[in-house]
C-alpha positions in Angstrom: 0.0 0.0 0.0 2.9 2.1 0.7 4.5 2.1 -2.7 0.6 2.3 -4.3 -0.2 5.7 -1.6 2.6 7.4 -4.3 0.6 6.0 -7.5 0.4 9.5 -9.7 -3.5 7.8 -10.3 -5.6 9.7 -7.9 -8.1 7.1 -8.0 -5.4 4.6 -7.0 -4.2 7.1 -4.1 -8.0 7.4 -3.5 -8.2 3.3 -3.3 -5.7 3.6 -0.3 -6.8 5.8 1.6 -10.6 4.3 1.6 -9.0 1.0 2.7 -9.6 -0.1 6.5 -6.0 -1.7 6.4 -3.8 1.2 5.0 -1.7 2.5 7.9 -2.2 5.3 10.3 1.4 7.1 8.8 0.4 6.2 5.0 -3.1 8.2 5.8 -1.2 10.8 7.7 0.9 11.6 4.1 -2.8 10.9 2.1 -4.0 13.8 4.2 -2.2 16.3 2.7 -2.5 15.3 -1.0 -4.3 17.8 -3.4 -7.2 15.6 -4.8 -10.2 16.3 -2.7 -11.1 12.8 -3.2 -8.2 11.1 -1.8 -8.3 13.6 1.0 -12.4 12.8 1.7 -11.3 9.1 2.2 -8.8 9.9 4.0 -11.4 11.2 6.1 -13.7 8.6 6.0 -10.8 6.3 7.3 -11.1 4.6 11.2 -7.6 4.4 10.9 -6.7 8.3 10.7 -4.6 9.4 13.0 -6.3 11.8 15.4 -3.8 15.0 14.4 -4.7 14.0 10.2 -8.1 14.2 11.1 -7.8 17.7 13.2 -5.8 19.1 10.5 -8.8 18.0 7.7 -10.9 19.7 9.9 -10.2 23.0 8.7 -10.2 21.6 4.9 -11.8 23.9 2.2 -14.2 20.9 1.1 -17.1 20.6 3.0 -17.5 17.0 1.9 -13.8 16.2 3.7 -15.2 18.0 6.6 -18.5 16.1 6.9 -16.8 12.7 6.7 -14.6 14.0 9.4 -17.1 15.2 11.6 -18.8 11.7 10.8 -15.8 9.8 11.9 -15.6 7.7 15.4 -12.4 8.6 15.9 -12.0 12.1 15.5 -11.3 13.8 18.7 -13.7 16.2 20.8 -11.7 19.5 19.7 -11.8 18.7 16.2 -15.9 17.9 17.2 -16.8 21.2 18.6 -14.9 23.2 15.9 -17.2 21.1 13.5 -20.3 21.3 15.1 -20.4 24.9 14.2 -19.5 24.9 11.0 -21.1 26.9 8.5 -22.0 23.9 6.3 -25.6 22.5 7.8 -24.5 18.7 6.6 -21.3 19.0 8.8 -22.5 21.0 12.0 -25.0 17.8 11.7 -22.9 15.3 11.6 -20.6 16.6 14.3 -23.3 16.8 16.7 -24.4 13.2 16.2 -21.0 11.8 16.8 -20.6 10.6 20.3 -17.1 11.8 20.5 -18.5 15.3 20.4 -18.7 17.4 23.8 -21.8 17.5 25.2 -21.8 21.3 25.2 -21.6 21.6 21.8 -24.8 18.7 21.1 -27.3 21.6 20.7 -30.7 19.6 20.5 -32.2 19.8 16.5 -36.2 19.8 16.8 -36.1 18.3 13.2 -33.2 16.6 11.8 -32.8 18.0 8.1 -30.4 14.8 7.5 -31.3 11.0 8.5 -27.8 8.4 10.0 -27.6 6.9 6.8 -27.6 10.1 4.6 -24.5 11.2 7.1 -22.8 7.8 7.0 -22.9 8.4 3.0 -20.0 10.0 1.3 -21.5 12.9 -1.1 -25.3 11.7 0.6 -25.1 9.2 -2.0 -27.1 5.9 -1.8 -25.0 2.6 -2.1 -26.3 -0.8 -3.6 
């Protein structure tokens, strides 16, 4: 994976960083690449180290930010930063994370987004 994580193929460098047994350091260098798409898996990733995933918190793409406030294993900082983000989708997914401080769970009277629209990358229905 390490030599593939290099590929000049985005898609290939996209490939790695989607997959559950690419390593924390590989994603850590993945994190930083200029394809947004690389970069959203990246974010998607359980195995993203915590400081890859607080540095993609502050990415441009509100789709990298959405999978990173939808991600288990982003820490509470990176959490509350997100939950008041100025993209709805995000600030929603950050607050239904159970990483996310409780201060920052402001109660939604209706949810504009269901769990399995957030869990989607792009909202996009799979199968």
């Amino acid at each position: 994976l390490a030599e593939l994580s290099e590929n000049i193929d985005g898609s290939v460098r996209d490939a790695v960083a989607g997959n559950p047994h690419t390593s924390p350091n590989i994603l850590w260098l993945l994190a930083r690449d200029g394809n947004v798409e690389v970069r959203k898996s990246v974010a998607y990733n359980e195995n993203t180290p915590p400081e890859a995933l607080e540095q993609l918190a502050h990415d441009e793409d509100k789709w990298v930010r959405r999978g990173i406030a939808g991600n288990k294993m982003t820490p509470p900082e990176a959490l509350a930063q997100l939950s008041i983000d100025n993209d709805d989708m995000v600030r929603e997914a950050a607050k239904v994370n159970p990483n996310t401080p409780p201060d920052f769970k402001v109660s939604v009277n209706a949810p504009t987004v269901s769990a399995t629209e957030l869990a989607q990358p792009n909202g996009m229905e799979i199968g």
